[in-house]
MILUMVEX-468495 format. One record per residue (C-alpha): residue in one letter; residue number from 1; x, y, z. Coordinates in pm, 1 decimal. Example, Ala and Ser with C-alpha at 12.3 -4.5 7.8 and 13.67 -1.06 7.14 Angstrom:
BEGIN
<r: A	k: 1	xx: 1230.0	yy: -450.0	zz: 780.0>
<r: S	k: 2	xx: 1367.0	yy: -106.0	zz: 714.0>
END
This chain:
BEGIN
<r: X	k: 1	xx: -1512.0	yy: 1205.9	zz: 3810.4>
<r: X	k: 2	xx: -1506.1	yy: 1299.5	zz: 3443.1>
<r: X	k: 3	xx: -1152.2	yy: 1309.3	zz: 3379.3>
<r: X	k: 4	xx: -1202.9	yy: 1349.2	zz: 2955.0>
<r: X	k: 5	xx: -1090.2	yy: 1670.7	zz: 2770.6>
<r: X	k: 6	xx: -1400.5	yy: 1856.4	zz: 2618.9>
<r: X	k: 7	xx: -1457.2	yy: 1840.8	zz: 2268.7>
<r: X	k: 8	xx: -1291.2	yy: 2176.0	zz: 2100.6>
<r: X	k: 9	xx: -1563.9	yy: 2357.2	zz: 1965.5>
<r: X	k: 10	xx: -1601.1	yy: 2385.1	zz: 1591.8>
<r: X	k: 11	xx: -1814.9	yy: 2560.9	zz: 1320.1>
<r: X	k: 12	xx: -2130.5	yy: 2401.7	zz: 1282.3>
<r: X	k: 13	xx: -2039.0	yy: 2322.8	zz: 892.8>
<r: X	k: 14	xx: -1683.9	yy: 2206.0	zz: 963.2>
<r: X	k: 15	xx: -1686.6	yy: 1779.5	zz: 878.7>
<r: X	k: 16	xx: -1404.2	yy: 1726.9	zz: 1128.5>
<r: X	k: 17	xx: -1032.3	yy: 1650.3	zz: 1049.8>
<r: X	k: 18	xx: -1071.1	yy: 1293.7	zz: 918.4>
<r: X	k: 19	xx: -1389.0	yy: 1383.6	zz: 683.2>
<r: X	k: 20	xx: -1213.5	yy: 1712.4	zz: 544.2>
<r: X	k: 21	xx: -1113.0	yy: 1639.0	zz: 208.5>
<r: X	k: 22	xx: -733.5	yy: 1652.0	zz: 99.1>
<r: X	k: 23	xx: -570.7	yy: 1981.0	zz: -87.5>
<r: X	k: 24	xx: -518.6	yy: 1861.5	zz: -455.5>
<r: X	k: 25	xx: -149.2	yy: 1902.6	zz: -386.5>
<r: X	k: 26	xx: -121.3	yy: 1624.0	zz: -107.7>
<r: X	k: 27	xx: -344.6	yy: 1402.9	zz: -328.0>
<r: X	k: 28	xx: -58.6	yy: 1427.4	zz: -639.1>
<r: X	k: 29	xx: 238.4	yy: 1421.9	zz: -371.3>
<r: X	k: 30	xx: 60.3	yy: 1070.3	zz: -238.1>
<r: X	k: 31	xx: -1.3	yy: 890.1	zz: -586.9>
<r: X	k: 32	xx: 385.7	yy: 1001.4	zz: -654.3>
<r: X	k: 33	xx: 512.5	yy: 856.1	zz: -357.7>
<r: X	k: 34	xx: 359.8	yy: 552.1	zz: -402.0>
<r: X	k: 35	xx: 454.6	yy: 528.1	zz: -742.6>
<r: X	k: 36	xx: 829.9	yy: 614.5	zz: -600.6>
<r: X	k: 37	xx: 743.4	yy: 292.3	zz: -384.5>
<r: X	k: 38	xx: 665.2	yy: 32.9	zz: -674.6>
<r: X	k: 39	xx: 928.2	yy: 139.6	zz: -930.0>
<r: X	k: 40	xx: 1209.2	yy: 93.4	zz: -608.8>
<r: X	k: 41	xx: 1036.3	yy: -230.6	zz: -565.9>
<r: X	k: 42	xx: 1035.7	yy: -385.3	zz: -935.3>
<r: X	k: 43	xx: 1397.2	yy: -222.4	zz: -966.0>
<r: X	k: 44	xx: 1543.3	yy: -372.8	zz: -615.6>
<r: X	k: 45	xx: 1317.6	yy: -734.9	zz: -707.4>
<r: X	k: 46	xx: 1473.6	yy: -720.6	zz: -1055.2>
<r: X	k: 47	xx: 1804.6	yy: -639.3	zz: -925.9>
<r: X	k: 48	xx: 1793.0	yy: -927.7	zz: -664.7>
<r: X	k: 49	xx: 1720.2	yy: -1196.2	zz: -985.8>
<r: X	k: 50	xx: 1306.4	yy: -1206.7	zz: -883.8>
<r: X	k: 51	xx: 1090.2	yy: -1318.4	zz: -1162.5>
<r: X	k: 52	xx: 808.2	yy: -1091.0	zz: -1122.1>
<r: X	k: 53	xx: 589.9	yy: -1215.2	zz: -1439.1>
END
């Protein structure tokens, strides 16, 4: 028995949702997040009495 969904169908030109490439707007929203993510870092290492450098 063959118990596995079928495959949606899709346009023949459509990459699939991994291979589509990002809106610019998600790409910005990502490098600003991570940015978010290593200032909170220095500031909470700095805070704690961490020698980064």
């Amino acid at each position: 028995m063959n118990d596995k969904k079928p495959k949606p169908e899709r346009a023949p030109g459509d990459p699939g949702f991994w291979r589509r490439p990002l809106p610019n707007r998600v790409v910005w929203l990502i490098i600003a997040l991570a940015g978010v993510v290593v200032v909170a870092g220095i500031v909470v290492s700095l805070a704690l009495g961490v020698r980064l450098f």
